[in-house]
MIKE-463259 format. One line per 3 residues: number of its first residue (from 1); their letters; for each residue x, y, z of C-alpha. Coordinates in Angstrom, 1 decimal. Example, Ala and Ser with C-alpha at 12.3 -4.5 7.8 and 13.67 -1.06 7.14 Angstrom:
BEGIN
1) as) 12.3/-4.5/7.8; 13.7/-1.1/7.1;
This chain:
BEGIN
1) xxx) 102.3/125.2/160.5; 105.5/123.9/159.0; 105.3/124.5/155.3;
4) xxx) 105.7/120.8/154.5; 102.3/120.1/156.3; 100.7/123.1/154.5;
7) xxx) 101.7/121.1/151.0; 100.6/118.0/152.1; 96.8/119.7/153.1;
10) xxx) 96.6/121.3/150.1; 97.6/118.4/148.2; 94.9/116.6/149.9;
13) xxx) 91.7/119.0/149.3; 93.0/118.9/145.7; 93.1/115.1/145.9;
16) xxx) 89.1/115.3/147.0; 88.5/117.9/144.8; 89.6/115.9/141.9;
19) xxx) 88.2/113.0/143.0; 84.6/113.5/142.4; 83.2/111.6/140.5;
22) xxx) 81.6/112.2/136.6; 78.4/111.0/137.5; 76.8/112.0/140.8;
25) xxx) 76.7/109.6/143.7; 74.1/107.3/143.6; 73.3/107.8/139.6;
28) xxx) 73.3/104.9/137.6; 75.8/104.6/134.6; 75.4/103.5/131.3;
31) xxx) 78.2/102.9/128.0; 76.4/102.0/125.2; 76.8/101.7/121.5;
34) xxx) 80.7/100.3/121.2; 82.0/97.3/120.5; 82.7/94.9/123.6;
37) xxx) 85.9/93.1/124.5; 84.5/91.5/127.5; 87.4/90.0/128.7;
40) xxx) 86.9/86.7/128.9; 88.3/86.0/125.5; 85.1/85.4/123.3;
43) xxx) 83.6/87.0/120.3; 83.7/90.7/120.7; 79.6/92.6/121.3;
46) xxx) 79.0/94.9/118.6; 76.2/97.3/119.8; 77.1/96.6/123.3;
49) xxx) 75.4/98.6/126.6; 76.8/98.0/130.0; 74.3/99.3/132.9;
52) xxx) 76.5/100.1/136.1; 74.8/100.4/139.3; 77.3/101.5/142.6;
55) xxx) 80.3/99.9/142.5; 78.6/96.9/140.3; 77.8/95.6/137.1;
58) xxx) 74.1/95.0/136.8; 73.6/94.2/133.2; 75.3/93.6/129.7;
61) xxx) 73.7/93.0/126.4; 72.9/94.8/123.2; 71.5/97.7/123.2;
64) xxx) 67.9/98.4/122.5; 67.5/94.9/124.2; 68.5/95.6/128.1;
67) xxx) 66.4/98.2/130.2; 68.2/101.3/131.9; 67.5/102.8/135.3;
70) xxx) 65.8/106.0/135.1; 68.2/109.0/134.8; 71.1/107.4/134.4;
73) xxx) 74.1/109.3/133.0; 74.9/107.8/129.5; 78.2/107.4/127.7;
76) xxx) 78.0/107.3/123.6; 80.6/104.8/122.8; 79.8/104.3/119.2;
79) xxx) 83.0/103.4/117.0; 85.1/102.9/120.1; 86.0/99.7/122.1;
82) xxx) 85.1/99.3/125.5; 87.7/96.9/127.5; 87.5/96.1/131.8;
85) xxx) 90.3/98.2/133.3; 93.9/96.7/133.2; 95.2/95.0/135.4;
88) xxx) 99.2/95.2/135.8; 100.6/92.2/137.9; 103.9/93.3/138.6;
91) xxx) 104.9/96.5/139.3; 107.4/98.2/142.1; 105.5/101.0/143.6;
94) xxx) 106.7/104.7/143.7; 104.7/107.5/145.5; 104.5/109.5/142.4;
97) xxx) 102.8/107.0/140.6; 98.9/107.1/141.3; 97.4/109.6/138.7;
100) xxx) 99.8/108.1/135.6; 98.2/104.4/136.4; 94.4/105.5/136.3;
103) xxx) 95.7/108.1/133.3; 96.3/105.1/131.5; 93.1/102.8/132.5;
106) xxx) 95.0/100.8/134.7; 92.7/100.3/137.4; 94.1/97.7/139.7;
109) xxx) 98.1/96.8/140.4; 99.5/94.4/142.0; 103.2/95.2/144.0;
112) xxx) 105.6/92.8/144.2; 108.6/94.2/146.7; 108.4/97.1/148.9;
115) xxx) 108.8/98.2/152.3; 105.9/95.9/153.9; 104.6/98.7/156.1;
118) xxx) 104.4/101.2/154.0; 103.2/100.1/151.0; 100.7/98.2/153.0;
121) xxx) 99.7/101.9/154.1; 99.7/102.8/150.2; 96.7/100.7/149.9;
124) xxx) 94.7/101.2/152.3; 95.0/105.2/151.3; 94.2/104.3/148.0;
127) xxx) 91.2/101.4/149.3; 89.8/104.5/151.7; 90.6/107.3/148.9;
130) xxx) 93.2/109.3/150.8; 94.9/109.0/147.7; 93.5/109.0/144.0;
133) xxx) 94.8/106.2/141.9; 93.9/102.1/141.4; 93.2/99.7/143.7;
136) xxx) 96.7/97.4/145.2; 97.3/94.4/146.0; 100.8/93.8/148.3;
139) xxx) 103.8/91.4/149.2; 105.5/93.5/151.2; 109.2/92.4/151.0;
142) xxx) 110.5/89.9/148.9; 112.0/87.1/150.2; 115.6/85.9/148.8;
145) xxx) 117.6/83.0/149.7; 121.6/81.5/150.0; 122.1/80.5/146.6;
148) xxx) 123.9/82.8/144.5; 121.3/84.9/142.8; 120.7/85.8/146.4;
151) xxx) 123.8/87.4/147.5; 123.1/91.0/146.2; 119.9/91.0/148.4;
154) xxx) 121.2/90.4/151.4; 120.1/92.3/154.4; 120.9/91.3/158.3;
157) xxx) 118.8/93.1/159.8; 115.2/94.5/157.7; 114.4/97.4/159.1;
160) xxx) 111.5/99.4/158.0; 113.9/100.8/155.1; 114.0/97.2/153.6;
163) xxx) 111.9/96.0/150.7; 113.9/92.4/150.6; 115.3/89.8/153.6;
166) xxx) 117.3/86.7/153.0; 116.6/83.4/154.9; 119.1/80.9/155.4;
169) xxx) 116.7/78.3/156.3; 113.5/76.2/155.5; 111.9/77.6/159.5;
172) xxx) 113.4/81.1/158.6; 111.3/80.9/155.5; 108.3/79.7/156.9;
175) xxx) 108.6/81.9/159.6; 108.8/85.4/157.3; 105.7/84.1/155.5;
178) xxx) 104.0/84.1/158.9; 105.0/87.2/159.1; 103.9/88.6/156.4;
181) xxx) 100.6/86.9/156.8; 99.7/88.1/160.0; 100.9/91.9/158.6;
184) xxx) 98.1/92.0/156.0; 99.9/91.2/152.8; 98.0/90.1/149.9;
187) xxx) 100.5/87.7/148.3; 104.1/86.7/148.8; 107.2/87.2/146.6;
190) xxx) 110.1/84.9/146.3; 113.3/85.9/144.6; 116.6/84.6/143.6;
193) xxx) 118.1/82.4/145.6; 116.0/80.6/147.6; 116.5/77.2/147.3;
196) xxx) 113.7/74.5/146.1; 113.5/73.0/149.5; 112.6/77.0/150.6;
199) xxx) 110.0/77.7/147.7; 108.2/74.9/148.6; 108.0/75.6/152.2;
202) xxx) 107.1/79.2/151.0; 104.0/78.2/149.2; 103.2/75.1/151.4;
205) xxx) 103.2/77.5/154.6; 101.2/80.4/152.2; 99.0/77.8/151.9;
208) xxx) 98.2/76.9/155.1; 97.5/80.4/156.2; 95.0/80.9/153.2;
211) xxx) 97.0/82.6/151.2; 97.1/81.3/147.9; 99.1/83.3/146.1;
214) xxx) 102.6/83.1/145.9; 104.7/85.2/142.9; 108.5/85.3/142.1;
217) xxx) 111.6/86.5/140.3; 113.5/82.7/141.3; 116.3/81.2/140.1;
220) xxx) 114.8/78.1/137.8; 111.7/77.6/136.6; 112.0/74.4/136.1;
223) xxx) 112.7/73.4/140.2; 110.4/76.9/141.0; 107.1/75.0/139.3;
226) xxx) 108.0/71.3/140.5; 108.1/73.3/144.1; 105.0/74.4/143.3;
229) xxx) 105.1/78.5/142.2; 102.6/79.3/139.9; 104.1/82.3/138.6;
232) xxx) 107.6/82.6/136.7; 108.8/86.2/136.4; 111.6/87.3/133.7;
235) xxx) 113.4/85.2/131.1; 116.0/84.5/133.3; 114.8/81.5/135.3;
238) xxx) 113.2/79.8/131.5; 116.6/80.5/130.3; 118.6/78.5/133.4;
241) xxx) 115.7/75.7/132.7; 116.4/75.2/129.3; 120.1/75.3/129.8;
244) xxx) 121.9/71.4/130.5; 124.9/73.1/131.3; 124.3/74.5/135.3;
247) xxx) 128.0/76.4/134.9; 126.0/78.7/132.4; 123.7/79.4/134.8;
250) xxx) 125.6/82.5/136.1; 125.7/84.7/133.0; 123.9/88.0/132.9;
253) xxx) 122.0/87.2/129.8; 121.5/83.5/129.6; 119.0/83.8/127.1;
256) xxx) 121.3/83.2/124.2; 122.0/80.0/125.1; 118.5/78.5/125.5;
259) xxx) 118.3/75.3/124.0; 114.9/75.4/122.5; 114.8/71.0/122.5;
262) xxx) 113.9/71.8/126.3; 111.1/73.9/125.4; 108.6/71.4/124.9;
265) xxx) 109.2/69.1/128.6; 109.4/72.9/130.6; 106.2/73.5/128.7;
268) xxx) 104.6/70.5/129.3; 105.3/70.8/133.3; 104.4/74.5/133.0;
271) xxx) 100.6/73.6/131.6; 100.2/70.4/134.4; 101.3/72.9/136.9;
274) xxx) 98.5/75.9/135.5; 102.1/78.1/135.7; 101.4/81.9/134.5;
277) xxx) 104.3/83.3/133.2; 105.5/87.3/133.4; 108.6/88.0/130.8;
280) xxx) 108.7/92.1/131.1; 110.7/92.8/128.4; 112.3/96.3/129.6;
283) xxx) 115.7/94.9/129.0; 115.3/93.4/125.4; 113.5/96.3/124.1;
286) xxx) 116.3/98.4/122.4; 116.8/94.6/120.4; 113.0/94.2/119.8;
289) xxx) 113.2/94.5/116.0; 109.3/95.9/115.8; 110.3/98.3/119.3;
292) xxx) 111.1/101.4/117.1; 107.6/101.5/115.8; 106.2/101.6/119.5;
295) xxx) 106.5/106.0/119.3; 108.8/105.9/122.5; 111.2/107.6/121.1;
298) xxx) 109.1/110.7/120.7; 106.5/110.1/123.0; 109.4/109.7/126.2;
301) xxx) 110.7/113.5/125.4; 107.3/115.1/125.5; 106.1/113.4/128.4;
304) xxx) 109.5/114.3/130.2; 109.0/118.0/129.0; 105.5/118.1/130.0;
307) xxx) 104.2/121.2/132.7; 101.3/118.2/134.0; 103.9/116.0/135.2;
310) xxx) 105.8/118.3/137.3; 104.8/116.1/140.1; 106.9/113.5/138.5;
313) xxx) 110.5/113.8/140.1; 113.2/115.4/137.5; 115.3/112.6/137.8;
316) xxx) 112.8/110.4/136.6; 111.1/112.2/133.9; 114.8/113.0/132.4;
319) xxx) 115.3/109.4/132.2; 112.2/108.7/129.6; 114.4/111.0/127.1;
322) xxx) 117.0/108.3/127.1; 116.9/105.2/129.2; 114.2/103.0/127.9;
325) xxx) 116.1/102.1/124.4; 119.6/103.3/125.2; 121.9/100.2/125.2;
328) xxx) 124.6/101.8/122.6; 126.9/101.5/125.4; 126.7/97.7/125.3;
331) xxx) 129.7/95.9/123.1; 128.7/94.1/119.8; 129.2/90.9/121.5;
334) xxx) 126.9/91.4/124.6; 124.3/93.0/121.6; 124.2/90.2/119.4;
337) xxx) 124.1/87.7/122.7; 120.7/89.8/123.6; 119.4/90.0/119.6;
340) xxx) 120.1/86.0/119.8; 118.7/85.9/123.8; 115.5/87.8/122.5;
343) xxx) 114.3/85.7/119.6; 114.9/82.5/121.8; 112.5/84.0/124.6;
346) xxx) 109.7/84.9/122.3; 109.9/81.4/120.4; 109.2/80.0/124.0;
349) xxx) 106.8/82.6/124.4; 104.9/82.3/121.8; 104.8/78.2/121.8;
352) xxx) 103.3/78.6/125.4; 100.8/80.9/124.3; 100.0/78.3/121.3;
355) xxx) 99.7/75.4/123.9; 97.2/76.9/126.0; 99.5/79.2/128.4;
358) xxx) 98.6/81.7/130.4; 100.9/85.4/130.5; 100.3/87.8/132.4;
361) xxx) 101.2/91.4/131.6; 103.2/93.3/134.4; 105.5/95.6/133.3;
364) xxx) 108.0/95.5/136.3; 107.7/99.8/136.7; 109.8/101.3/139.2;
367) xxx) 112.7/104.1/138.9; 112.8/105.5/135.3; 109.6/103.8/133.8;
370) xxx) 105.9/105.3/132.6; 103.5/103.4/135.0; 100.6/102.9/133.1;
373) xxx) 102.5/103.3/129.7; 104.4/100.6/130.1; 101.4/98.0/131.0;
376) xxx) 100.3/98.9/127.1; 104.0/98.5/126.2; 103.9/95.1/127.5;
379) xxx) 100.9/94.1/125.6; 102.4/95.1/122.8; 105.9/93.1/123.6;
382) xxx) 103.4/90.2/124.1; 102.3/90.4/120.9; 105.9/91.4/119.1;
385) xxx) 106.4/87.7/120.7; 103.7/85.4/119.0; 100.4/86.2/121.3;
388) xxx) 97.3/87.1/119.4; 96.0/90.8/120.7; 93.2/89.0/122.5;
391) xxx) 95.9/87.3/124.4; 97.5/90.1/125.0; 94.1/91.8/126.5;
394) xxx) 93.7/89.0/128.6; 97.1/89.1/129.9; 96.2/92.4/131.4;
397) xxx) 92.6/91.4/132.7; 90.9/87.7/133.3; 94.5/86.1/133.4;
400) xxx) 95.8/88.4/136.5; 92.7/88.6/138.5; 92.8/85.0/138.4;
403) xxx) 96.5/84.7/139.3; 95.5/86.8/142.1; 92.2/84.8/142.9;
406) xxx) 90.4/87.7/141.8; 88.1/86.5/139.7; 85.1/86.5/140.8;
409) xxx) 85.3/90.8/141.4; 87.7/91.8/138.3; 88.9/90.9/135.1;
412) xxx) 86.1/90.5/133.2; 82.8/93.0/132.4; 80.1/90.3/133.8;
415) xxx) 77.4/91.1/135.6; 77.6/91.1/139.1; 81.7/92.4/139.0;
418) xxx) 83.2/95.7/139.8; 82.6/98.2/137.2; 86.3/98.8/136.1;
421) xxx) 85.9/99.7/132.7; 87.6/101.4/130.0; 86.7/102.9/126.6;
424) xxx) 89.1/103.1/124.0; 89.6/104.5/120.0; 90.4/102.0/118.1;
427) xxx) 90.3/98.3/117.6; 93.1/96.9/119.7; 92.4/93.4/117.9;
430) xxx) 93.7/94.7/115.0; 96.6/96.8/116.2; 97.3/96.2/119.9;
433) xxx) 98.5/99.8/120.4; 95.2/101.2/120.4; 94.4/100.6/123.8;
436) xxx) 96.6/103.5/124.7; 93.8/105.7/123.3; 92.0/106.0/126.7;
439) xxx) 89.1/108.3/126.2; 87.0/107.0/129.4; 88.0/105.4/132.9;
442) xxx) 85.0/104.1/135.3; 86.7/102.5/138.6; 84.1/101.5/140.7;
445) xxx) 80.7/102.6/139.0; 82.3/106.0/138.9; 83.6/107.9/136.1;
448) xxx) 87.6/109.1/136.6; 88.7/112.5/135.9; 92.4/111.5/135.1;
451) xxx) 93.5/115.2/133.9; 97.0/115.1/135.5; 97.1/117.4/138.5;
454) xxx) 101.2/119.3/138.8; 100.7/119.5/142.2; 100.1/116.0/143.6;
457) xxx) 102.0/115.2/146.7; 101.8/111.9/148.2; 100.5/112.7/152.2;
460) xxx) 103.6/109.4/152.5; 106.5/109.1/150.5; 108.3/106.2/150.8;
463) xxx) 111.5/105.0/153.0; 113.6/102.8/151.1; 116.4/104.9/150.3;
466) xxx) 117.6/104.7/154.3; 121.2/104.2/154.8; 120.8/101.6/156.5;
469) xxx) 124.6/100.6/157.1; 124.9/104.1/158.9; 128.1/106.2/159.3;
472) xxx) 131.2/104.5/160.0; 131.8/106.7/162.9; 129.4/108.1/165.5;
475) xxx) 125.5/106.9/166.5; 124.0/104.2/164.5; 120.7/103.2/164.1;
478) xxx) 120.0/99.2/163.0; 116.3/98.6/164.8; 113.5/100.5/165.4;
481) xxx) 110.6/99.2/167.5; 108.3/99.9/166.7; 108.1/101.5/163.0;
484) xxx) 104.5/103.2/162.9; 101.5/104.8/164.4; 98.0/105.6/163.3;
487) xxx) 97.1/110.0/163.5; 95.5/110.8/166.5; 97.4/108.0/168.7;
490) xxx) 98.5/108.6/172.0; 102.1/108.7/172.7; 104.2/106.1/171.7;
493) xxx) 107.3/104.5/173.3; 110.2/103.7/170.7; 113.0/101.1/171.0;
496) xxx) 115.9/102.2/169.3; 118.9/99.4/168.3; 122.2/100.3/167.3;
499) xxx) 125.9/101.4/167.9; 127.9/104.4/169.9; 125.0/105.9/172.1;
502) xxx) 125.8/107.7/175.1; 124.1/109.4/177.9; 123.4/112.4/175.9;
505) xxx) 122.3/110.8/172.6; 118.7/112.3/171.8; 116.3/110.6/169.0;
508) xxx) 114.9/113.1/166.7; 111.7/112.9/164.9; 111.6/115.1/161.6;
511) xxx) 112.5/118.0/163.7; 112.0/117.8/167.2; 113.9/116.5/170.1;
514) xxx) 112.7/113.4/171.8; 112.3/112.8/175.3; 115.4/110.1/175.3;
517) xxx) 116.6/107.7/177.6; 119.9/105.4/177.5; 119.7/102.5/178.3;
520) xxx) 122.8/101.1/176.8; 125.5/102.1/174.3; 123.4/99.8/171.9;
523) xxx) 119.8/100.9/172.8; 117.9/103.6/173.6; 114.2/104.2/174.4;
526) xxx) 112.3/107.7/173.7; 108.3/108.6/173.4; 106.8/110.2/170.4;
529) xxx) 103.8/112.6/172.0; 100.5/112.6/170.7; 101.2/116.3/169.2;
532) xxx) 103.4/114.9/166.7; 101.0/112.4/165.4; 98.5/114.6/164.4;
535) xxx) 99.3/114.5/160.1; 99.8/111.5/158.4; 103.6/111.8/157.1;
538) xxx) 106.8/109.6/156.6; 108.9/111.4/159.4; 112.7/110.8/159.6;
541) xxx) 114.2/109.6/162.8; 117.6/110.0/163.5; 120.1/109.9/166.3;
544) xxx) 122.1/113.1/167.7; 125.0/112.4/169.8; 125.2/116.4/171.0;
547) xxx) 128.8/118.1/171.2; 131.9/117.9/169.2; 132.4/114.6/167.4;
550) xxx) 129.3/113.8/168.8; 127.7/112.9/164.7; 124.0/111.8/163.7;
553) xxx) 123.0/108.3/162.6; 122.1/107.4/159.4; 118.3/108.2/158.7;
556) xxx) 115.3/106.0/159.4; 111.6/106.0/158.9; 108.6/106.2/161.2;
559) xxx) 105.0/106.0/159.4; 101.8/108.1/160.4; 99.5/106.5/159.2;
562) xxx) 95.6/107.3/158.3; 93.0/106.2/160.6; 90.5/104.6/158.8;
């Protein structure tokens, strides 16, 4: 056994190990004595008792007026808060990532822009607990468009590597979201680029196929929400639409020039539309005057130096040290634009929140962020901006699950809901921060034991750092066909596409020679056997044209997945 497999077993039983639960299967759950933030933005429950049954809510009230089951486990809350798990809408998914979410109550995520068949596979390990961490929801790629906020996107050919695909057309969008759809995805994403006339044929045809929600990083919000998106992402596309001047447009912080007269009319189409709006303020928040009192600069260090997060990749806890508030390098000009940009973004913000708009708290984590951290981070910015903390704690509960049509399961401690909840020290209504003091998770009627483990492997890391240009000289791979199997399936013919094969190329999987046949300098067909697809795994696959000069391929990805 190859000593890669005998990590990823070990990992696993830990993973198990780890996973059981506080209170024993079948035992019914009680918190009782806190104070209740419910959720749905009314008066807080002092005195509060929640009665969790399964995976369900079955009562709330005060205590000493709701019965409990007979020996359930019981959770003293008295003088703490008890809040329903977060809920962060907007996150870019890394395969280190599980244990911080659930370490910091975040219970459910939602991706928006990964390789579709792999982070589809994410969730179902996490759904079928494979893999210890929240629940997912999935877009799978994004999709970008012509326009010029596109360009940097642009990939011909999406191979399994890809987390984003340009269309050039109104069919070619229609037809990804069909796509997608019949994948599995959960949502779709939209990006810059796309054109109006595309949005709309995005959410029109996301529509027709039942899925109703559609989220995006786009290029105006002003054309996005009279196309019908219900979600803006980033300042950006509020700046453009509160901007006359369309020659302005192109700047890299546009911000500055926001012209708040157009606040009120973007506003006003915002609340007809029911638009939820997601400003992550990662960039701004070296110029967000209240930042420095947020601890990061002390709390990045030790969490970069600490032994528990070893299974954290070096180059991303060395980052917390330094990248969150380093902008020094920035000139006094470009600072000043984004100290201007900043104010103007939370005067919008905060005059949406005042006219009765919804945010939604998504903190944009991928490469050098905190998951889980930076959900609280954003509540906080939220607040820094105008919101009230109860805003705020909706933006990262009722308001996503009902972006996601989720309300009726999360978002909210009701009875008859999944029993995500969280208990906190601390009244976050009257400092915001407090909901970083996690003292209790409960994910589905069962009680987490988020104690980081060094030693976490994900069993399937992800694929989209393949090359996928390839060498300039030699084999090339641009299409494989297809990209995944389930373990335990029989052999599976491949269909390689690319450049410079020859009668003696062989396809490799991780490290084992193929059974390969040519069929032309640009294709070639192998078969994976059955004894390779035994252990659920990412597995490169490359191209060896044997001999001298012969070369390799650039690297891509073929997915074992679990079977369910």
């Amino acid at each position: 056994m190859s000593k890669r497999r005998q990590v990823w077993i070990f990992s696993l039983i830990l993973g198990f190990l780890s996973a059981i639960p506080g209170n024993a299967q079948g035992q019914a759950l009680v918190i009782e004595g806190g104070t209740l933030i419910d959720g749905t933005g009314g008066t807080p429950l002092r005195n509060a008792a929640i009665v969790i049954e399964g995976d369900r809510i079955r009562a709330v009230g005060t205590k000493g007026q709701i019965s409990y089951p007979p020996n359930a486990r019981i959770i003293q809350a008295d003088g703490r808060t008890i809040l329903p798990g977060l809920f962060d809408s907007h996150i870019h998914f890394r395969e280190w990532m599980p244990p911080l979410f659930l370490h910091y109550g975040i219970t459910t995520v939602a991706d928006t822009a990964n390789p579709t068949a792999w982070i589809i596979a994410q969730r179902e390990a996490l759904r079928h607990g494979y893999i210890k961490g929240p629940r997912m929801y999935v877009t799978g790629h994004r999709l970008g468009g012509p326009l010029p906020g596109g360009r940097s996107g642009v990939v011909p050919n999406a191979i399994n590597g890809s987390y984003r695909i340009n269309v050039q057309t109104v069919e070619e969008a229609r037809a990804e979201v069909r796509s997608l759809v019949a994948q599995g995805v959960d949502a779709i994403k939209v990006h810059d680029g796309l054109t109006p006339e595309m949005i709309q044929a995005v959410v029109d045809q996301a529509h027709e196929l039942g899925m109703e929600t559609v989220v995006g990083h786009e290029w105006n919000a002003r054309d996005s929400a009279l196309a019908g998106l219900k979600y803006i992402e980033h300042s950006q596309p509020i700046a453009r639409a509160t901007i006359r001047d369309p020659e302005k447009h192109n700047l890299a912080n546009p911000e500055y020039l926001m012209e708040e007269s157009l606040f009120d009319p973007l506003i006003e189409l915002f609340l007809e539309q029911g638009v939820y709006v997601n400003v992550p303020l990662w960039s701004a928040r070296a110029f967000n005057p209240r930042a420095s009192g947020w601890g990061w600069e002390q709390l990045g260090p030790e969490l970069a130096n600490d032994p528990a997060l070893a299974f954290v990749p070096a180059k991303e806890r060395a980052s917390w040290s330094t990248a969150a508030f380093n902008q020094r390098n920035v000139s006094s000009q470009v600072r000043e634009q984004r100290i201007v940009g900043l104010r103007k973004v939370h005067a919008f913000m905060k005059k949406y929140a005042q006219a009765g708009g919804k945010f939604v708290a998504g903190s944009d984590s991928g490469d050098e962020d905190v998951p889980g951290l930076w959900t609280h981070f954003e509540m906080q910015s939220l607040v820094d901006a105008g919101l009230t903390p109860m805003q705020a704690i909706l933006s990262a509960t009722k308001w996503p699950a009902e972006l996601f049509h989720l309300e009726e399961e999360l978002g909210t401690i009701e009875v008859g809901k999944k029993a995500d909840v969280i208990v906190i020290a601390g009244d976050p209504l009257e400092n915001i921060a407090a909901t970083r003091n996690i003292l209790w998770v409960v994910k589905d009627g069962r009680v987490v034991d988020t104690t980081y483990d060094p030693h976490f492997v994900n069993p399937l890391p992800r694929t989209a750092n393949a090359d996928e240009a390839g060498p300039q000289e030699g084999p090339a791979i641009s299409t494989l066909t297809p990209i995944k199997a389930r373990q335990g399936d029989q052999e599976v013919p491949l269909r390689i596409g690319g450049r410079d094969f020859t009668p003696r190329s062989v396809v490799r999987f991780d490290t084992t020679n193929l059974s390969t046949q040519f069929v032309s300098d640009s294709e070639l067909s192998a078969t994976i056997d059955r004894s390779l697809l035994q252990t659920p795994g990412t597995y490169a696959l490359t191209v060896v044209n044997p001999g001298s000069g012969g070369g390799t391929s650039n690297v891509v990805y073929f997915l074992v997945d679990f079977r369910y």
